[in-house]
Backbone as XML, in Angstrom:
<?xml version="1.0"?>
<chain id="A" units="angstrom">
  <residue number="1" name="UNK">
    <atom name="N" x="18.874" y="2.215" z="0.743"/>
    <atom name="CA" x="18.289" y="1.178" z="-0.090"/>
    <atom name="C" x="17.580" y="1.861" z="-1.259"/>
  </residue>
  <residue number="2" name="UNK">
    <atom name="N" x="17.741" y="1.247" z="-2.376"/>
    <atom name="CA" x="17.146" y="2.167" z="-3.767"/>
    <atom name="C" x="15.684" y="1.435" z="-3.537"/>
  </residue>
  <residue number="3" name="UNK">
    <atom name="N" x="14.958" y="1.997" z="-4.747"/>
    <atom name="CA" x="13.396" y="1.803" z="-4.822"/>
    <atom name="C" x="13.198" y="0.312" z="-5.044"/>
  </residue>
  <residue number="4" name="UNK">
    <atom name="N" x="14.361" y="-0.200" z="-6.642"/>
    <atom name="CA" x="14.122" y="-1.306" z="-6.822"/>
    <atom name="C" x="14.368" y="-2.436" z="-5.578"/>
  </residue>
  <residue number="5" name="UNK">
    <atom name="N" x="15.275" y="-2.754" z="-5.099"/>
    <atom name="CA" x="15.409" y="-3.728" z="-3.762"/>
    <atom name="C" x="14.683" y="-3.345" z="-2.805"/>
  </residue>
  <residue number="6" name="UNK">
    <atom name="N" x="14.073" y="-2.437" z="-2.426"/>
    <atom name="CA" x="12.795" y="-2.736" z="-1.764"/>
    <atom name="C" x="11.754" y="-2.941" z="-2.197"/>
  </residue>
  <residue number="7" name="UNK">
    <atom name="N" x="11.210" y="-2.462" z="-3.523"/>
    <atom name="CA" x="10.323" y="-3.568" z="-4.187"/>
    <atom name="C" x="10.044" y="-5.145" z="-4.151"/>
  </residue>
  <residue number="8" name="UNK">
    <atom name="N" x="11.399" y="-5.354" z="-4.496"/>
    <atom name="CA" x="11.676" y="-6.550" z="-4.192"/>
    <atom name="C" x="11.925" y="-7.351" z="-3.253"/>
  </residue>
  <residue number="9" name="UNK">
    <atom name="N" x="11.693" y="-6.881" z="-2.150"/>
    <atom name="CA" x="11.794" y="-6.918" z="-0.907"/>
    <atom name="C" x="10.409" y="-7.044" z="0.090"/>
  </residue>
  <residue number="10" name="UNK">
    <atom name="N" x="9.422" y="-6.805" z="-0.988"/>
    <atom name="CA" x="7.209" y="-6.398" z="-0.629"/>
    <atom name="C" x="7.499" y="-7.491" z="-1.202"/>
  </residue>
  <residue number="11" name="UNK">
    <atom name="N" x="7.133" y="-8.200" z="0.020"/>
    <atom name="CA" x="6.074" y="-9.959" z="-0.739"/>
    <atom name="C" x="4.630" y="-9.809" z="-1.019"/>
  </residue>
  <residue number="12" name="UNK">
    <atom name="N" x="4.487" y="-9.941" z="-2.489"/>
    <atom name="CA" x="3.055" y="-10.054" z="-2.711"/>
    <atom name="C" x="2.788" y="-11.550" z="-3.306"/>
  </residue>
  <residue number="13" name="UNK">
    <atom name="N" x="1.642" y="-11.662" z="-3.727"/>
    <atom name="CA" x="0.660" y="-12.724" z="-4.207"/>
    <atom name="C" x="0.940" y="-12.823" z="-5.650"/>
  </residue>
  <residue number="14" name="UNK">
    <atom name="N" x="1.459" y="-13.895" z="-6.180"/>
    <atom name="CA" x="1.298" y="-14.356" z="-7.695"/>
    <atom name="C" x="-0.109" y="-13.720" z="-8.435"/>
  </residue>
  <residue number="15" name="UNK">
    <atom name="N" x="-0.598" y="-13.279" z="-8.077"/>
    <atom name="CA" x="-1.855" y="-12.636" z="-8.330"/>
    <atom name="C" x="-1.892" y="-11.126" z="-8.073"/>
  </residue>
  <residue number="16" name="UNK">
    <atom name="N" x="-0.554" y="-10.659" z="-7.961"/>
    <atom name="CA" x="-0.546" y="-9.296" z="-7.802"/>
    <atom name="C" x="-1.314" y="-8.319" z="-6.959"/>
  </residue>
  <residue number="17" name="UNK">
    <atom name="N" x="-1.321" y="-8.905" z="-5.491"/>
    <atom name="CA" x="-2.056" y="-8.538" z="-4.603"/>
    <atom name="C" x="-0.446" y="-8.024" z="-3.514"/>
  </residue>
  <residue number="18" name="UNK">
    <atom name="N" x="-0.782" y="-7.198" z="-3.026"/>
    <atom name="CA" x="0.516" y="-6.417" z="-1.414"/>
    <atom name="C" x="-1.006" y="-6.579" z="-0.415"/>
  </residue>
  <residue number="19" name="UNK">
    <atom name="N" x="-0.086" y="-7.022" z="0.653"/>
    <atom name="CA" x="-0.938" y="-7.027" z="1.777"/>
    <atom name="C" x="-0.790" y="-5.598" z="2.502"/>
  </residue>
  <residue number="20" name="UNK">
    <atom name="N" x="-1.277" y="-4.709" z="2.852"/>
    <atom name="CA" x="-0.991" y="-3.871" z="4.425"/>
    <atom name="C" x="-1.936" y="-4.012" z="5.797"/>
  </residue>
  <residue number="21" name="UNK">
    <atom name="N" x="-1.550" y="-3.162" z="6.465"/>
    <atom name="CA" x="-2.112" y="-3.541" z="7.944"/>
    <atom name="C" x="-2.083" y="-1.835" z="8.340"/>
  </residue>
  <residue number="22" name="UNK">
    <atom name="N" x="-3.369" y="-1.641" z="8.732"/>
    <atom name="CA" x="-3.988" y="-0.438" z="9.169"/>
    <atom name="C" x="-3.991" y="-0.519" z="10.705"/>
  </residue>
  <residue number="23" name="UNK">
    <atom name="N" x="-3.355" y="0.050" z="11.511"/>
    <atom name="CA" x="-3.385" y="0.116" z="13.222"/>
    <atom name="C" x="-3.838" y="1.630" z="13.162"/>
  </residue>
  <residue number="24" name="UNK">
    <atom name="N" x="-4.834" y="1.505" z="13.887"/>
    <atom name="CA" x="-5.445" y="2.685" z="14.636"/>
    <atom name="C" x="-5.967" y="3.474" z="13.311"/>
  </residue>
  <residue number="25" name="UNK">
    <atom name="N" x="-5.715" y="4.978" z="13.874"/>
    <atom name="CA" x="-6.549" y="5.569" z="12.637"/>
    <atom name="C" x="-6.369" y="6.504" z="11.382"/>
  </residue>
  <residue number="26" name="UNK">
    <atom name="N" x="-5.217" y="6.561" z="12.142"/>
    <atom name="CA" x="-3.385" y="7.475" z="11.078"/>
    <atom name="C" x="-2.365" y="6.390" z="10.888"/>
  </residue>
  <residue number="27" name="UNK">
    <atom name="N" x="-2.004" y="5.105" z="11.044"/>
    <atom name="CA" x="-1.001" y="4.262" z="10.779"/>
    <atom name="C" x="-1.284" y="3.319" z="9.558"/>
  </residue>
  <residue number="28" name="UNK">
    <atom name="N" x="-0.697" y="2.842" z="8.791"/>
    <atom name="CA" x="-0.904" y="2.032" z="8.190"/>
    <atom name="C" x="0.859" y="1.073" z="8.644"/>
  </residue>
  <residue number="29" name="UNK">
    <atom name="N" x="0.905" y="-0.274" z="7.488"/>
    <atom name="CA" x="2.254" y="-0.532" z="7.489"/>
    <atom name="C" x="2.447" y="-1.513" z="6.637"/>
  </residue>
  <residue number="30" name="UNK">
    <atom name="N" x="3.321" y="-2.042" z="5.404"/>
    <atom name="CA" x="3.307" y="-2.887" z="5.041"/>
    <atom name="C" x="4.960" y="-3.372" z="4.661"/>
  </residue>
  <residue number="31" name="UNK">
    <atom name="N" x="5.162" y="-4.471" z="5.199"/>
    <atom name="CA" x="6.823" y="-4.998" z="5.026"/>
    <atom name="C" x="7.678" y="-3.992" z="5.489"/>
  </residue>
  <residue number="32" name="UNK">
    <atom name="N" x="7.737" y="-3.194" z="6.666"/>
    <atom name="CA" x="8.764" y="-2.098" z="7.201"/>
    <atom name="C" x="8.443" y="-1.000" z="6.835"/>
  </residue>
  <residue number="33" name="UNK">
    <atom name="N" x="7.939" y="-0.801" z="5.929"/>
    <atom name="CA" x="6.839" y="0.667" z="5.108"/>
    <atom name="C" x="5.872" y="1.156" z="6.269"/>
  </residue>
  <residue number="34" name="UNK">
    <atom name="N" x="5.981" y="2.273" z="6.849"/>
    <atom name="CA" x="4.986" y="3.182" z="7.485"/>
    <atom name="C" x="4.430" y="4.200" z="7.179"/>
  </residue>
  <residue number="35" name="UNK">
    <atom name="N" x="3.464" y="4.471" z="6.992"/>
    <atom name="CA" x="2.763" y="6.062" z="6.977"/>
    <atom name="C" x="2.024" y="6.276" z="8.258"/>
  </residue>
  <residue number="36" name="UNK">
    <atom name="N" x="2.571" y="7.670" z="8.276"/>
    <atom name="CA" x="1.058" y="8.282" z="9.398"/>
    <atom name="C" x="0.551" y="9.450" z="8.757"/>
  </residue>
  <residue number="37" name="UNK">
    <atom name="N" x="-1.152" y="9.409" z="9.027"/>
    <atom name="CA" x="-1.679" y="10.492" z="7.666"/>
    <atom name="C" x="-3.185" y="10.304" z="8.385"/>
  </residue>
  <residue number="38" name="UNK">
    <atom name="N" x="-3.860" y="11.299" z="8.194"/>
    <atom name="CA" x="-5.583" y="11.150" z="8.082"/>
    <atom name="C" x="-5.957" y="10.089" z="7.721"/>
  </residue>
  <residue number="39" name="UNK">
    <atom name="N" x="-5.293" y="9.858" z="6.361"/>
    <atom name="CA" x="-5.765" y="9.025" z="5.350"/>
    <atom name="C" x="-4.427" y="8.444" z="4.879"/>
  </residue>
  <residue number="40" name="UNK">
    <atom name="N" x="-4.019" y="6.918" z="5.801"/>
    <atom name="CA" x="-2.951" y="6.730" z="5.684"/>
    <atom name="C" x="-3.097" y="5.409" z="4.714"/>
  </residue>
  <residue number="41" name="UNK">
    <atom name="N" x="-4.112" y="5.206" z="4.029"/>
    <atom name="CA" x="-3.952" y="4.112" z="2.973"/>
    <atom name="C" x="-3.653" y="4.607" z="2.040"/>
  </residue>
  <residue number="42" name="UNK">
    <atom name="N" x="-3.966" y="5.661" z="1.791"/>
    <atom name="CA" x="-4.004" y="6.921" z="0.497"/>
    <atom name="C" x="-1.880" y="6.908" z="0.717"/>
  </residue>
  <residue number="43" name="UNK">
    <atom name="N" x="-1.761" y="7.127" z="1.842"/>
    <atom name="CA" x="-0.545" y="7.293" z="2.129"/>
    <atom name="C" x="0.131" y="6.197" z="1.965"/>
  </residue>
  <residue number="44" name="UNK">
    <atom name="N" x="-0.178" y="5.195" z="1.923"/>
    <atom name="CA" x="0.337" y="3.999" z="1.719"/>
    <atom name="C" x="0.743" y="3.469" z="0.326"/>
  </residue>
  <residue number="45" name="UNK">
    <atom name="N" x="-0.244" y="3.921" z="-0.380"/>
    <atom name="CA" x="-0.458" y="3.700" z="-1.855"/>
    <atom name="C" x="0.861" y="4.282" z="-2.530"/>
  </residue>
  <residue number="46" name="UNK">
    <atom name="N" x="0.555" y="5.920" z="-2.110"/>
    <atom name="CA" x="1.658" y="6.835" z="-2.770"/>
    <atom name="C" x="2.921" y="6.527" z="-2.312"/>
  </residue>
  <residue number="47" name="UNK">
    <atom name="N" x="3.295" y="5.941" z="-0.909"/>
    <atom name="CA" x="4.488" y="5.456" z="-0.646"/>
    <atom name="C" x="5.006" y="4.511" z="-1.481"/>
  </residue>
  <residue number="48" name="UNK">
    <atom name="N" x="4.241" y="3.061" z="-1.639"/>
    <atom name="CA" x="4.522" y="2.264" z="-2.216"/>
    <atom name="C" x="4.870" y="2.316" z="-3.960"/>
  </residue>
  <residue number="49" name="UNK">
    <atom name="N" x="4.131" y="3.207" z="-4.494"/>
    <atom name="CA" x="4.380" y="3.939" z="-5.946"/>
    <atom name="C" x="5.652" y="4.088" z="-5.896"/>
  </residue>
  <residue number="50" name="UNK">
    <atom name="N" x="6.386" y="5.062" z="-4.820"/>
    <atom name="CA" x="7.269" y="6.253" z="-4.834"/>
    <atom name="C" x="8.376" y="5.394" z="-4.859"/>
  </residue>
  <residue number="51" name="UNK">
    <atom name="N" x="8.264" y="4.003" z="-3.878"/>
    <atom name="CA" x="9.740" y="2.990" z="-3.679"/>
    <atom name="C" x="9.629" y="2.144" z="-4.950"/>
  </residue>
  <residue number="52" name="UNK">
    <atom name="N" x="8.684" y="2.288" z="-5.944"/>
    <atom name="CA" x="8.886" y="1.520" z="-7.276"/>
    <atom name="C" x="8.123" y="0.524" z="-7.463"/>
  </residue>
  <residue number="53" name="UNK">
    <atom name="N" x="7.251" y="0.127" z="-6.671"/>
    <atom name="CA" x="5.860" y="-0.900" z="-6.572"/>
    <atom name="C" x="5.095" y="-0.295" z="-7.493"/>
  </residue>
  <residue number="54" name="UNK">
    <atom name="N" x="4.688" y="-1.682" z="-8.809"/>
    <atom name="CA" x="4.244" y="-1.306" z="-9.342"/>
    <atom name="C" x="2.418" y="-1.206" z="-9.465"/>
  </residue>
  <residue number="55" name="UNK">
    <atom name="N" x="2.026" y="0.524" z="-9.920"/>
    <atom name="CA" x="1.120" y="0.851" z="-9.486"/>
    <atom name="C" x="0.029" y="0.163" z="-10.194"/>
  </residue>
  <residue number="56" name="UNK">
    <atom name="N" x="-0.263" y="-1.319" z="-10.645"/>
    <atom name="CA" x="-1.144" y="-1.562" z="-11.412"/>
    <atom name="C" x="-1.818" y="-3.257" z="-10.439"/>
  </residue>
  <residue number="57" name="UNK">
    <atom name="N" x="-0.486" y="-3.036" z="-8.993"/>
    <atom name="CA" x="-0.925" y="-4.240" z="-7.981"/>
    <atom name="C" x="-2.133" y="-3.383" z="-7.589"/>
  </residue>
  <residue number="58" name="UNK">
    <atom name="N" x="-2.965" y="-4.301" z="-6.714"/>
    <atom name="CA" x="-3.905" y="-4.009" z="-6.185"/>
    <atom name="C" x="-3.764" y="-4.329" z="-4.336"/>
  </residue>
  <residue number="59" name="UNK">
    <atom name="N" x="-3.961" y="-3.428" z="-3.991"/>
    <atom name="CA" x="-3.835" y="-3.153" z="-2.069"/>
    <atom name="C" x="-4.415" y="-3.561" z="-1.527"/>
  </residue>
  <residue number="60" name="UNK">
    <atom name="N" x="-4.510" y="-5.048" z="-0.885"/>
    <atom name="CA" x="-5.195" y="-5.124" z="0.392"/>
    <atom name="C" x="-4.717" y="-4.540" z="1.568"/>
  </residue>
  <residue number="61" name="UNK">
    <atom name="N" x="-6.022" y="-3.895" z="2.576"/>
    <atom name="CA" x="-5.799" y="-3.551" z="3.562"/>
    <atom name="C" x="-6.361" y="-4.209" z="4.890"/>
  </residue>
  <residue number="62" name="UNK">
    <atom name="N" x="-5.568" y="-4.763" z="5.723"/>
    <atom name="CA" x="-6.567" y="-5.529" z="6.832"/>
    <atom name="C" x="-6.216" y="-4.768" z="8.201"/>
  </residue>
  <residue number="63" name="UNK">
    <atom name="N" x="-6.992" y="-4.637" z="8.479"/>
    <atom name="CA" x="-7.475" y="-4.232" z="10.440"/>
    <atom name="C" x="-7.833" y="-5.443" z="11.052"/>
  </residue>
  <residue number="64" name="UNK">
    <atom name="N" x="-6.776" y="-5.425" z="11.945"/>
    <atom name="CA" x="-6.974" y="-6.717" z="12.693"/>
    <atom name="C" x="-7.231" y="-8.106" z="12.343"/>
  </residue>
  <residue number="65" name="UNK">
    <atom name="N" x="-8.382" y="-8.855" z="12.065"/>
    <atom name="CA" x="-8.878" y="-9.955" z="11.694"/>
    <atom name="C" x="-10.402" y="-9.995" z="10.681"/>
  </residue>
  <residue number="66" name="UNK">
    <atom name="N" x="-10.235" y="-8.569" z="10.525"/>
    <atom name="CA" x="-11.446" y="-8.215" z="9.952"/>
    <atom name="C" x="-11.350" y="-8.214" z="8.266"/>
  </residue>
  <residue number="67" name="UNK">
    <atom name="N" x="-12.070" y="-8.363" z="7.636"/>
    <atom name="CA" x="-12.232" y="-8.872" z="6.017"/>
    <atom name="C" x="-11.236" y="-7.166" z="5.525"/>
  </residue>
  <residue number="68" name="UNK">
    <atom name="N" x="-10.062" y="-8.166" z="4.216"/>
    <atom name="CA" x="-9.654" y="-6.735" z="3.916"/>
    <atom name="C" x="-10.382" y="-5.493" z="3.294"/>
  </residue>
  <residue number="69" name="UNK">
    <atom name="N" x="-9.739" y="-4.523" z="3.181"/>
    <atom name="CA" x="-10.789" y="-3.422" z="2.205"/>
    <atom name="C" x="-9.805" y="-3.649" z="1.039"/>
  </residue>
  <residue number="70" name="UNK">
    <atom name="N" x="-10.044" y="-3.797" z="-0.316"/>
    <atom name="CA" x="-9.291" y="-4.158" z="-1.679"/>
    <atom name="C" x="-9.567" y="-2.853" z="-2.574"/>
  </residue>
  <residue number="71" name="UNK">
    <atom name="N" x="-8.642" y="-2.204" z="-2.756"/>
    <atom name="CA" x="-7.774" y="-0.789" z="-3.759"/>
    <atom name="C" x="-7.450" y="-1.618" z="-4.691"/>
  </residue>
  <residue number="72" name="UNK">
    <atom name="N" x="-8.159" y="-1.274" z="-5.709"/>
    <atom name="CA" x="-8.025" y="-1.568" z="-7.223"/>
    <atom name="C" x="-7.219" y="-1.140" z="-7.542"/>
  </residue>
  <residue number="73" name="UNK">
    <atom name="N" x="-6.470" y="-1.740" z="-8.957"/>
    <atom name="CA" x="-5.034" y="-0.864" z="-9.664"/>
    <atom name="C" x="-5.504" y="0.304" z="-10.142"/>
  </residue>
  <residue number="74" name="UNK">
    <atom name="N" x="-4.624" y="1.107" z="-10.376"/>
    <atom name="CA" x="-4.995" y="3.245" z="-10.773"/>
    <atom name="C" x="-6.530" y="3.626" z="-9.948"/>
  </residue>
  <residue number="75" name="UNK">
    <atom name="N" x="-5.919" y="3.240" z="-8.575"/>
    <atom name="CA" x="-6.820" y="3.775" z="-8.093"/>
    <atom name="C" x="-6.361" y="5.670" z="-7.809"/>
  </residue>
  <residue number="76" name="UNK">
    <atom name="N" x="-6.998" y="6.665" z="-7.939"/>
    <atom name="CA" x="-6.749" y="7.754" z="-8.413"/>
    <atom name="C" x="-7.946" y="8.707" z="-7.113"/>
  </residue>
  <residue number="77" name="UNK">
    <atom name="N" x="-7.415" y="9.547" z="-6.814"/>
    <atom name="CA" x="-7.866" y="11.037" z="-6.458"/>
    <atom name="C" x="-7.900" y="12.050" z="-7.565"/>
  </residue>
  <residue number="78" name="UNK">
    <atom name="N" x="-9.376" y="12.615" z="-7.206"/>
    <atom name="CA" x="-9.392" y="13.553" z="-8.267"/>
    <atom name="C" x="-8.363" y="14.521" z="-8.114"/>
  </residue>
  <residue number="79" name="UNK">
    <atom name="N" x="-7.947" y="15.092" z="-9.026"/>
    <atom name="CA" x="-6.716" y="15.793" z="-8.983"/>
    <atom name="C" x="-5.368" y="15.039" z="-8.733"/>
  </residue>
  <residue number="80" name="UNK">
    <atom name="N" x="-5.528" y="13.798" z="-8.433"/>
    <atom name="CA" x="-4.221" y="13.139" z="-8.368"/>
    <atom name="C" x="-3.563" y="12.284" z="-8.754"/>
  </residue>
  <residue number="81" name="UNK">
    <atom name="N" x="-2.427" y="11.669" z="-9.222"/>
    <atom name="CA" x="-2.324" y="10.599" z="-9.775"/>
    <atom name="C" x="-1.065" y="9.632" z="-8.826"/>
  </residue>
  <residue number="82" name="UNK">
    <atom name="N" x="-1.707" y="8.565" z="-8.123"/>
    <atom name="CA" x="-0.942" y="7.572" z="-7.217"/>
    <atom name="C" x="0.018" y="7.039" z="-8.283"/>
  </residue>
</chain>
């Protein structure tokens, strides 16, 4: 599958919001998309970049039933660029 049809394939929000879902403490997952990482939102981000999602949505992340954590667009590591 190329980058673009799975882009297109992440249901987000008319409002340019992607949902993901954080299990445990290395998993993340969003629409068939997995990372496992320390820091697997970080991992999530750069995944989602890499399949062609564009990097200016903003990431919700939810654990369980609990309020999401919200990743602003260019959200950035020093030294890095998502």
């Amino acid at each position: 599958m190329d980058a673009q049809s799975f882009y297109s394939g992440i249901p987000h929000h008319s409002n340019g919001v992607i949902r993901a879902e954080l299990i445990g403490s290395y998993w993340c997952w969003c629409h068939g998309l997995k990372t496992q990482s320390p820091s697997p939102v970080l991992a999530m981000a750069r995944a989602l970049v890499a399949a062609g999602c564009d990097p200016r949505l903003r990431l919700e992340v939810y654990r369980g039933h609990s309020p999401p954590c919200k990743f602003a667009p260019g959200l950035s590591v020093p030294g890095e660029h998502l």
